[in-house]
GUFI-972920 format. One record per residue (C-alpha): x, y, z. Coordinates in steps of 0.5 Angstrom, whole numbers, plus 500, padded with zeros to 3 digits. Layout:
# residues N
XYZ;...
This chain:
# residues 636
838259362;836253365;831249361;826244364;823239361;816236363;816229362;808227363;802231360;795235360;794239367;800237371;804240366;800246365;802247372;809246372;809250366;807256370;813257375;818255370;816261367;815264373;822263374;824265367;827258365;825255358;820250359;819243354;812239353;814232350;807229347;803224344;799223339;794223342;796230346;798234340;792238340;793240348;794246351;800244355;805242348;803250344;803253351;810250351;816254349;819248346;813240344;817234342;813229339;815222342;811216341;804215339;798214344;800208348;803211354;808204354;811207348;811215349;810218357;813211359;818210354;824213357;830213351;825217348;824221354;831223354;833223346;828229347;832232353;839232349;835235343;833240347;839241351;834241358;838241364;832238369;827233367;821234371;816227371;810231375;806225377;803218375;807215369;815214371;815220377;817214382;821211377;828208380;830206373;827214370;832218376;837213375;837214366;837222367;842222372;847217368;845223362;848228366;841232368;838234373;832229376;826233379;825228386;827223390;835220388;834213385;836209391;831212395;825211390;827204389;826203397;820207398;817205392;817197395;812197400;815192405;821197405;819202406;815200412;821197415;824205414;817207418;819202424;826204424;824211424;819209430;813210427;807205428;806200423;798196421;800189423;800185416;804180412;810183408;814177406;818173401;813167399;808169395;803164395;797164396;798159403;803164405;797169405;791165408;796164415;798170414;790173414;789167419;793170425;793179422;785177423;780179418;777184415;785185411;788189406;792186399;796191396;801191391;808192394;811196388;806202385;801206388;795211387;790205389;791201384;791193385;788194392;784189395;779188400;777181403;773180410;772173410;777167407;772164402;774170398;782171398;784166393;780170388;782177390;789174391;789173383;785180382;790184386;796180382;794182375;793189377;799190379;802186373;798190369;800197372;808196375;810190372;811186379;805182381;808182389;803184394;802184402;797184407;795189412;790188417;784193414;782198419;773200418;772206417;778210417;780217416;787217410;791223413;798225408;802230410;806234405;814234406;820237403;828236404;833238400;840236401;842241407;840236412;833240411;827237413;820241413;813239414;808244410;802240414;797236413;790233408;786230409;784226403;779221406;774222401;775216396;772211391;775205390;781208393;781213389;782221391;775225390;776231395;782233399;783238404;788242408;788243414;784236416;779237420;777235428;784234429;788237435;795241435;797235439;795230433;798234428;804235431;804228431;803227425;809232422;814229426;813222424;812224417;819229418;823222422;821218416;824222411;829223415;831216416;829215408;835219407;829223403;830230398;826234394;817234395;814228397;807226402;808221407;802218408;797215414;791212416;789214422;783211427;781212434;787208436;792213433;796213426;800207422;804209416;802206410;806209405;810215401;808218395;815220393;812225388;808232387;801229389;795231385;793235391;798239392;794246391;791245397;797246401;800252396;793256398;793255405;802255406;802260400;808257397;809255390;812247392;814247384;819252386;822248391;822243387;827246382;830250387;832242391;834239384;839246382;842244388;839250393;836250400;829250401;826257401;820257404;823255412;818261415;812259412;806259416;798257415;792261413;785260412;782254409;782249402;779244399;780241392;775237388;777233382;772233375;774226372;770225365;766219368;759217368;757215375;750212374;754207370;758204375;763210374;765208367;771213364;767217358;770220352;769226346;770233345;769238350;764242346;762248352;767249357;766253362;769255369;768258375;773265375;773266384;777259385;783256382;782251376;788247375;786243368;789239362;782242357;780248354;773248349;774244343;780238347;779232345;779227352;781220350;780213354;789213353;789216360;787218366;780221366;782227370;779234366;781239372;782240379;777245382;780248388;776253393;780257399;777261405;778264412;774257415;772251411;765252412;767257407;772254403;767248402;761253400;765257395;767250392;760248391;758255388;764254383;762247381;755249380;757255376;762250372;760247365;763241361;760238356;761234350;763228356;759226362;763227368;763227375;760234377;753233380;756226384;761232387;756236389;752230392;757229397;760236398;753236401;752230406;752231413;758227414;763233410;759238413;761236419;768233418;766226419;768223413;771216412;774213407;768208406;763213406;763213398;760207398;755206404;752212401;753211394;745210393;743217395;750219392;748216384;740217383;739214377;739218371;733221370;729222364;730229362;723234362;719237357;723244359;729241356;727238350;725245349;732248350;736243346;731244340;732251340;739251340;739246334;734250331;739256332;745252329;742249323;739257321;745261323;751256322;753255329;750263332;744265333;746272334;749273327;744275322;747275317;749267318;742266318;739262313;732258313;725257310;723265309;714265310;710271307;706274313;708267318;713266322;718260321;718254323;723247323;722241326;727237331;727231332;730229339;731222342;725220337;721225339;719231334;718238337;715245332;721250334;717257332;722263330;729264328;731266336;728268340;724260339;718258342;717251343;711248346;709253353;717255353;721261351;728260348;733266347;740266346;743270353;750272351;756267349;755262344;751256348;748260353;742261352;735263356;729258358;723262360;728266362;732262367;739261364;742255361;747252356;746248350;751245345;751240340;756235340;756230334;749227334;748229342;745235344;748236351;744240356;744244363;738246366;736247373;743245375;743238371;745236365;742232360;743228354;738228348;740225341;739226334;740220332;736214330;735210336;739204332;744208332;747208339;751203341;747202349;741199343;747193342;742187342;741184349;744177347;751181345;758180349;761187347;767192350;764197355;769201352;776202349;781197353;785192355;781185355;786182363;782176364;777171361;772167365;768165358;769159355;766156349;760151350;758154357;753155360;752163364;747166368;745173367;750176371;755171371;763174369;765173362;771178361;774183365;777190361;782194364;781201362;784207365;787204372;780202373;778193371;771193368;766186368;764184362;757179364;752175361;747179359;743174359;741166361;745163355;751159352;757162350;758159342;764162341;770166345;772172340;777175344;784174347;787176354;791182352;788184346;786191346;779192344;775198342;768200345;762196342;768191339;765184340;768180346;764174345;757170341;753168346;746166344;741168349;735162352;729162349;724168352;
């Protein structure tokens, strides 16, 4: 029996998981600290502890990857995506290890995987590159002639690594040098090579990949086309197969570039080739030698298992699927734990309610009770709707993200929503910097919740405290027992008392509360809702917003910090320090920037002031609240 061993976590694990079983093969979860309480390492036929919860020393340490492989006698080893999928030192240990790698061969990660490389492929493969710089000098001169004669606006990125990550936008010279440094310390950060290039930055365009397959027969396939243009600070938010507005014409264009430039690759196994595409046509930009986060949506259109040709291409096999053909429409949306209306900050805690639309397919690393932590990427699940048209496709995915509940995190939900509803992705016009012209109308400020909810969120912890987490259980119950009166608590919610009468039904103010089925389900004036309690916070869903009410003190949460404090936003790593001690800094001015979870976060003067002291070191890692340096305010 051939065993797979799955060397990354969470979701893409899971998912792999299920057609190795599928294939009757053994599969093996190698896990962190952090992770050991995750479905994918029980859901495992075999869990390997590997490391504690730095990726550096578990999903990035690659001995102990492979000890783990010889301990459980694997055959295959797949990386799935991010941590060291596109690692030319990875394949190359496991092919010296005598097993099998499930990608590209290590020669061909090394010169994909190194941008200018990979271009030049791209031209000797005859498809249109964007004119730029790819050059050996790396000095900032070389890249101030460079832009001069590419023309502004451009685009740096780093030559080695992908995902978005140390990407930078410059649209005047003034601002080059900064963003040269910027892009530098990302790219040292997240792939150990600080090397960048230029590229000439198209306005508004639209970001098109096209999923290939290759194994080692000579055979080379195209399973069309996504659209993946809807984006935040280079990142994937929706995705969708087949890209729309484009003509037969286009996308058979498209294909044969993608097909031309793994050919000339000498490329094997899944990977995406992607393009940037504007009135003038299409330009290579890169490929992700890899299975991408939104492959479901080319498996729900082509109906083919591209796991399956993965391991089939690793075990030496043809392709299966040469016959597949498309039908209908797909599109994905991802749930990250974040809060938008703080600048998309990464957001953490237990999963106390979870919830998920059963009429489209779910692809998640969490189940009710998962702890999600700041030690990787935020991504909870991947929502992914098909339909005969994308009208429909987009209308089932909205109906399953408004059916869908996750609390305990803040998340990205009604962000979704916000931009599944604009004009632009109605009609197919969305381009890659439509996220962030239209960001105001897309994050409304956080709205303080109506008496309505306070009602709810009482109720629910009126209902915990008498009955032990059920109200349905009677014999849980427990309280204060009045003769000839109903019963009566108070709750306090955000400094704020409220009389909760009953032991459920409750009737807090004018409302009616009631418990309406599963635990956290509940009924307000009879509309549905969900209320649940994690730690001191009462989360909330009403009218299809969520809400948070604490039940803590106000001077115990960590957004009352003293406004004069310099504090961590949230657990990191401290990459750059623009304080000094003895300066003088406006409100606003750059002390700190924190690096947490690919994203780099601004630390800034929380007032006009003096920075007396600069507590922290770059490459420290910090906890969220930790201070980062003593600053004294100005005199009111």
């Amino acid at each position: 029996m051939t065993t797979v061993l799955v060397a990354n976590r969470g979701e893409i694990a899971r998912r792999i998981f299920r057609t190795v079983r599928r294939m009757g093969m053994k599969s093996v979860a190698v896990y962190s600290d952090a992770d050991a309480g995750l479905p994918f390492v029980r859901e495992a036929d075999t869990a390997v502890r590997i490391g504690p919860a730095s990726a550096r020393q578990s999903y990035l340490a690659i001995d102990r990857i492979l000890a783990a492989a010889e301990e459980t006698k694997a055959d295959l080893i797949h990386p799935g995506y991010g941590f060291l999928a596109e690692s030319p030192q990875f394949a190359h240990a496991v092919a010296a290890a005598g097993l099998g790698f499930v990608g590209p061969p290590a020669e061909v990660l090394k010169m994909l995987g190194d941008k200018a490389s990979a271009k030049a492929a791209a031209e000797r493969a005859g498809v249109p590159v964007l004119p730029g710089y790819r050059g050996d000098d790396q000095s900032d001169d070389a890249f101030i002639s460079a832009a001069r004669s590419t023309g502004y606006p451009v685009m740096l990125k780093p030559v080695a690594g992908g995902g978005g990550i140390g990407m930078q936008r410059v649209r005047e010279e003034r601002g080059l040098r900064e963003a040269l440094a910027r892009a530098r310390r990302m790219a040292s950060a997240a792939f150990g090579d600080e090397r960048l290039l230029l590229e000439r930055l198209i306005e508004r365009p639209r970001h098109l990949e096209v999923q290939i397959a290759a194994d080692d027969r000579g055979n080379v396939l195209s399973f069309g086309e996504r659209d993946c243009s809807a984006q935040r600070r280079n990142q994937k938010i929706v995705e969708e197969t087949p890209a729309p507005a484009l003509t037969s014409e286009q996308r058979g264009a498209l294909a044969e570039a993608a097909v031309a430039i793994a050919r000339e690759a000498g490329y094997r196994n899944a990977g995406t080739v992607e393009f940037v595409v504007d009135a003038a046509g299409f330009f290579f930009l890169e490929v992700n030698a890899r299975l991408q986060v939104e492959h479901p949506v080319t498996e729900l259109v082509w109906n083919v298992d591209l796991v399956e040709e993965q391991l089939r291409i690793a075990l030496g096999e043809a392709l299966s699927r040469t016959d597949a053909r498309t039908s209908g429409h797909a599109v994905e949306a991802r749930l990250y734990a974040e809060d938008p209306s703080a600048g998309f900050v990464p957001s953490a805690g237990r999963i106390a309610y979870l919830r998920w639309d059963e009429d489209v397919r779910v692809d998640s690393g969490y189940e009710e009770g998962s702890l999600v932590t700041t030690s990787y990427d935020p991504l909870i699940a991947k929502l992914i709707a098909r339909a005969d048209t994308r009208a429909g496709a987009l209308a089932k995915l909205e109906r399953a993200l408004e059916r869908s509940d996750v609390l305990g995190v803040r998340t990205n939900r009604e962000f979704l929503l916000a931009l599944l509803r604009t004009a632009a992705m109605r009609e197919g016009r969305v381009d890659t910097e439509l996220v962030e012209r239209e960001l105001a109308t897309l994050v409304p400020a956080r709205q303080r919740a109506p008496r309505e909810v306070y009602a709810l969120a009482a109720a629910a912890r009126a209902a915990e405290l008498y009955g032990g987490g059920d109200p349905r259980d009677p014999w849980a119950k427990h309280g204060g027992w009045r003769l000839g009166g109903d019963v009566q608590t108070t709750v306090v919610l955000d400094d704020t008392a409220l009389a909760v009468r009953g032991r459920g039904p409750f009737a807090v103010g004018e409302h009616q509360v009631r418990a309406d089925g599963d635990v956290g389900r509940w009924r307000i004036d009879d509309r549905p809702a969900v209320a649940v309690r994690s730690g001191d916070t009462m989360w909330a869903v009403c009218r299809g917003t969520t809400f948070e009410l604490s039940l803590a003190p106000r001077e115990r949460n960590v957004e009352t910090t003293a406004g004069a404090e310099v504090v961590a936003p949230m657990p990191g790593v401290v990459v750059g320090i623009a304080a000094a001690s003895g300066r003088r800094a406006r409100r606003g001015d750059l002390l700190f920037v924190v690096e947490a979870m690919k994203m780099e976060l601004r630390v800034e003067a929380p007032a006009d002031g003096i920075v007396t002291q600069v507590l922290a070191r770059e490459g420290q890692q910090v906890e969220r609240g930790e201070r980062l340096a003593e600053f004294e305010a100005d005199p009111a």
